[in-house]
C-alpha positions as CSV (number, residue, x, y, z in Angstrom):
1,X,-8.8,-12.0,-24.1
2,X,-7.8,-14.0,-21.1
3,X,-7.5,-12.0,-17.8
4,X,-4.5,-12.5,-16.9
5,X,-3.3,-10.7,-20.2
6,X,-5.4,-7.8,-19.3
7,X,-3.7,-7.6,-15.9
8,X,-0.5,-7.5,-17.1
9,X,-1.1,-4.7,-20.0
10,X,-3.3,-2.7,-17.6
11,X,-0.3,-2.7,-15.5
12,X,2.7,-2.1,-17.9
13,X,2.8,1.5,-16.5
14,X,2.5,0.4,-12.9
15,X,4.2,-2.6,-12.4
16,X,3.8,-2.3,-8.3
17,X,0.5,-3.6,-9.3
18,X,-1.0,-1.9,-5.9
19,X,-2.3,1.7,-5.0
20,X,1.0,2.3,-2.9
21,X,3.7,4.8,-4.6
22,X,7.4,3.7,-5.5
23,X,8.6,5.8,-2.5
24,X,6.5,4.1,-0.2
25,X,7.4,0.7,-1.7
26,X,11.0,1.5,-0.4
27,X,9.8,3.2,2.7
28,X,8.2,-0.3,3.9
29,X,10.9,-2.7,2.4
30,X,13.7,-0.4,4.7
31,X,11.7,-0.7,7.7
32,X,12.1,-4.3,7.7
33,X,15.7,-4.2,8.0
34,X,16.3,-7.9,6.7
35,X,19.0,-9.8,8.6
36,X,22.2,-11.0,6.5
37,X,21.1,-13.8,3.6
38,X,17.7,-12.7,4.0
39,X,15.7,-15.3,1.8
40,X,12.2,-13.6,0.2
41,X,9.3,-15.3,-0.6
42,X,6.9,-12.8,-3.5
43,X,3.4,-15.0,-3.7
44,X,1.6,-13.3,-6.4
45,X,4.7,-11.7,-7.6
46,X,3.7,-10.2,-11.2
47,X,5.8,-8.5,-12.3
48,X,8.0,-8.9,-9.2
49,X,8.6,-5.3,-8.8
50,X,8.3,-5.4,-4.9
51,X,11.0,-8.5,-4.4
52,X,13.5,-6.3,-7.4
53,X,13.0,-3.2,-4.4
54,X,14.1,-5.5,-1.9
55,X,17.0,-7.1,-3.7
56,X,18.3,-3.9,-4.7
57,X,17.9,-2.9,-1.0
58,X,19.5,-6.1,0.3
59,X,22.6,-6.9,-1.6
60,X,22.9,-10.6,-0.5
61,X,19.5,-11.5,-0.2
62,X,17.8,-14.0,-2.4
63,X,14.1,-14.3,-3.3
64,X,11.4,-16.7,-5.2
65,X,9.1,-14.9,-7.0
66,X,5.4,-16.9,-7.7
67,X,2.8,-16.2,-9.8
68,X,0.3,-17.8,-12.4
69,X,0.7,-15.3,-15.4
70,X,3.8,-16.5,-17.9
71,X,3.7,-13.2,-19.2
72,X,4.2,-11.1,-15.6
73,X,6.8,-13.6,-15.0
74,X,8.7,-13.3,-18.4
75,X,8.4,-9.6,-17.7
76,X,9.8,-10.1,-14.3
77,X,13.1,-12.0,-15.5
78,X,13.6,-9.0,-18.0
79,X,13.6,-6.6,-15.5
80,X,15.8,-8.8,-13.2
81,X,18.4,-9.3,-15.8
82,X,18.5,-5.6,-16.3
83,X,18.7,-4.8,-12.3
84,X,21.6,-7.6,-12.6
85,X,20.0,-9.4,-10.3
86,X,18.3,-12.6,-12.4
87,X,20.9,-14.6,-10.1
88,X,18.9,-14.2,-6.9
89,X,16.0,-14.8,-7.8
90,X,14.0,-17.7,-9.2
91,X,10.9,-17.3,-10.6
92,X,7.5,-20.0,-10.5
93,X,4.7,-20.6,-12.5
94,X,2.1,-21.8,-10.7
95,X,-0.5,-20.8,-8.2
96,X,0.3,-18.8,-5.2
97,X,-1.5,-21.6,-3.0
98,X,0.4,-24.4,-4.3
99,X,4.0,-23.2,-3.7
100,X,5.5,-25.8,-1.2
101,X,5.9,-24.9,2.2
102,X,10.0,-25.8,2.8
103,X,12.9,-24.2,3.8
104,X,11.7,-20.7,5.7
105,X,12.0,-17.4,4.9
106,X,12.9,-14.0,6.7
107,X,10.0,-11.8,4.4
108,X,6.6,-13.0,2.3
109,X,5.4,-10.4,0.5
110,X,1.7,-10.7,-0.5
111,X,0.3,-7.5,-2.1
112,X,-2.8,-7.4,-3.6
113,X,-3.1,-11.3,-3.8
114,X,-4.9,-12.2,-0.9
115,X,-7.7,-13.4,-3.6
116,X,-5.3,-16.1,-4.3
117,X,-5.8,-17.9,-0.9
118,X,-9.3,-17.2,-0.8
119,X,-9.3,-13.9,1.3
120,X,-7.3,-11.9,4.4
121,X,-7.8,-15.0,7.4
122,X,-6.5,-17.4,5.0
123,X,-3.5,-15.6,3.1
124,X,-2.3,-14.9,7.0
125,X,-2.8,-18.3,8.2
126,X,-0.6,-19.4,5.1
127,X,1.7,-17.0,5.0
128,X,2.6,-18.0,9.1
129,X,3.8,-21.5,7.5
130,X,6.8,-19.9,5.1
131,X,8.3,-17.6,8.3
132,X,10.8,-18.5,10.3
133,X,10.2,-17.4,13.5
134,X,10.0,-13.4,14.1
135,X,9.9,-13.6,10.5
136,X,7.9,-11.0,8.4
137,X,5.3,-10.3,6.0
138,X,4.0,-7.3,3.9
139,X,0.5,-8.2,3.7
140,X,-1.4,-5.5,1.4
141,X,-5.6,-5.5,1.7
142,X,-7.9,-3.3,0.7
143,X,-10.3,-2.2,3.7
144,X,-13.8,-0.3,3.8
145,X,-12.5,4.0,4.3
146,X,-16.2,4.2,5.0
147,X,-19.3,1.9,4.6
148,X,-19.8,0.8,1.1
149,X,-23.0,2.2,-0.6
150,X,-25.4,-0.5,-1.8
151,X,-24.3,0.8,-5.9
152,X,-20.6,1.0,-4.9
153,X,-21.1,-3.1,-3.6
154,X,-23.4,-3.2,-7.0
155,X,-20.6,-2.3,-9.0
156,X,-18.1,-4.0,-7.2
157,X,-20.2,-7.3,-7.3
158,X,-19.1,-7.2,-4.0
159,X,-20.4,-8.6,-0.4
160,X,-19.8,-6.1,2.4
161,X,-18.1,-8.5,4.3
162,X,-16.1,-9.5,1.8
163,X,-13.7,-6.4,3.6
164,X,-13.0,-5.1,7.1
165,X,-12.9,-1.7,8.4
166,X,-9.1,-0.7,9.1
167,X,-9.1,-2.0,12.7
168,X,-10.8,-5.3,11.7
169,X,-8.5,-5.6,9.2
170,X,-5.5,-5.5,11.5
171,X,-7.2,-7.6,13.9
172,X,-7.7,-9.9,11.5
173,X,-4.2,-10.0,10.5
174,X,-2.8,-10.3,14.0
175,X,-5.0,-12.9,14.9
176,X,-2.8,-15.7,13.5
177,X,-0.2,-15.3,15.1
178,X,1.3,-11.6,14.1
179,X,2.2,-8.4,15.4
180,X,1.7,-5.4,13.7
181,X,4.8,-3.1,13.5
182,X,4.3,-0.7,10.8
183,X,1.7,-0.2,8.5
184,X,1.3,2.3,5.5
185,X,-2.1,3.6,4.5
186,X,-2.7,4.2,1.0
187,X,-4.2,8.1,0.0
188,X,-6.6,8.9,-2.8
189,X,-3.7,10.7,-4.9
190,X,-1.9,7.4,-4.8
191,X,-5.3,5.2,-5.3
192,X,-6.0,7.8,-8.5
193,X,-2.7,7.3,-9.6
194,X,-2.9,3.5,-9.8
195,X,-6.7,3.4,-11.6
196,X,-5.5,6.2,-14.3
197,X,-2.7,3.9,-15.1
198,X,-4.4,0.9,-14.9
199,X,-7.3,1.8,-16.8
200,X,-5.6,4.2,-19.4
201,X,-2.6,2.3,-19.7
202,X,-4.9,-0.6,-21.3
203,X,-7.1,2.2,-23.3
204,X,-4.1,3.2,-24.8
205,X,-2.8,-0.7,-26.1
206,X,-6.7,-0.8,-27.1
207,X,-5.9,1.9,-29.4
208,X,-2.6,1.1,-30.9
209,X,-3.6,-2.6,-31.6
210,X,-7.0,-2.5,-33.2
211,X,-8.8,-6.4,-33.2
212,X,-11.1,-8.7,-31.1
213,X,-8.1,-8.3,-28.8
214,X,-8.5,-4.3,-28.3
215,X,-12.3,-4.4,-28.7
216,X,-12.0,-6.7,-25.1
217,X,-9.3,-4.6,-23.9
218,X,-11.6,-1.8,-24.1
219,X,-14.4,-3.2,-22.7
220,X,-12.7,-3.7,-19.6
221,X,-11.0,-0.7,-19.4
222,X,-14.1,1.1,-19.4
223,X,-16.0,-1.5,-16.8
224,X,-13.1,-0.8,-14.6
225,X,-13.1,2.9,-14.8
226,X,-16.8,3.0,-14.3
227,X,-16.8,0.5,-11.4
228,X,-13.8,3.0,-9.9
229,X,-15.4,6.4,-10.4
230,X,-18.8,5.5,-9.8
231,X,-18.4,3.0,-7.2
232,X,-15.8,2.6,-4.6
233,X,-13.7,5.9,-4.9
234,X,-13.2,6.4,-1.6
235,X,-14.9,3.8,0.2
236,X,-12.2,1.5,-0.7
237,X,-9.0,2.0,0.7
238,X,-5.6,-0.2,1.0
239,X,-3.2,-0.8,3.6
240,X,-0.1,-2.7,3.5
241,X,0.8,-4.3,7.1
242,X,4.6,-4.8,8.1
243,X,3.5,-8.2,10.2
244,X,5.9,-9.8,12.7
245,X,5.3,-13.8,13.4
246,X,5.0,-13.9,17.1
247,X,6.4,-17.6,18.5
């Protein structure tokens, strides 16, 4: 079963796709009190349920959604056309990285996707390009709570500098050329709340569609829960930065 396929059952029941509640979803997309025509930019949109926030939040704004899985995407243009909102938004197939840098936008929203670009300095640097300037971004990283344990790295197959510490992590950020001015960090309840579903949402397909397809479905339901409980449950933590684009 290809991995993509996973992602998007694993995250049928929580299609914010992140360890951040709906409330807080909202919480972040208000305080970036879009201008008038605000144009979106979603890279590594899945199911696109952070840009559908922001279009119901912002009545005229318009937004391109990007991702490489056809079936997040065809999921995304359901929901859209329920919303009623499948005419402001336009949604791509292909890899985050590719999308062409052209007209800017007001917000990029990159959640969860920094892997895309090949990590948190790069996404940043890339992201800069899209803004118009004091555009924004909502950048969302995972960050070390506390120093990783050599079996919680084990598990994760994980460097420990492949993350930062909170303040390295906003450093980081704000080092291409952002301020930050608002963050949100992620608690456990909300972190618990995203593995359960992720991990029992796809043990329950698993069940209810028996086949090679389940018996992989499984398997990585159960890798994933182990690597979660055992490993990096609470060492990892996740903090989505509201960025300005300074000059």
């Amino acid at each position: 079963m290809e991995r993509q396929l996973i992602s998007h059952l694993a995250h049928r029941d929580h299609p914010i796709a992140a360890p951040v509640s709906g409330a807080h979803v909202t919480r972040l997309l208000r305080r970036a009190r879009l201008p008038e025509a605000a144009r979106v930019l979603d890279l590594g949109c899945g199911e696109a349920a952070w840009t559908l926030r922001a279009l119901a939040l912002y009545e005229d704004a318009t937004a391109d959604g990007v991702d490489v899985s056809a079936d997040a995407l065809k999921a995304a243009e359901s929901h859209a056309d329920i919303q009623g909102v499948w005419e402001r938004i336009r949604l791509h197939e292909r890899p985050a990285a590719d999308f062409p840098v052209a007209e800017p936008y007001d917000l990029v929203i990159c959640v969860g996707a920094t892997h895309a670009f090949g990590g948190l300095g790069p996404t940043v640097d890339r992201v800069r390009r899209y803004l118009r300037p004091n555009g924004l971004a909502l950048i969302g990283e995972g960050f070390w709570e506390r120093p990783p344990t050599p079996e919680a790295l084990t598990r994760l197959g994980a460097e420990s500098s492949e993350y930062l510490d909170l303040p390295g992590t906003v450093a980081a950020a704000e080092s291409a050329g952002f301020s930050t001015v608002y963050a949100y960090t992620s608690d456990l309840s909300e972190w618990d709340d995203y593995e359960w579903s992720w991990t029992g949402t796809l043990l329950r397909w698993a069940n209810e569609n028996p086949g090679p397809d389940a018996d992989a479905a499984r398997a990585a339901a159960l890798q994933h829960r182990d690597m979660w409980l055992h490993g990096y449950r609470g060492i990892l933590g996740f903090v989505t930065l509201l960025l300005q684009r300074t000059g």
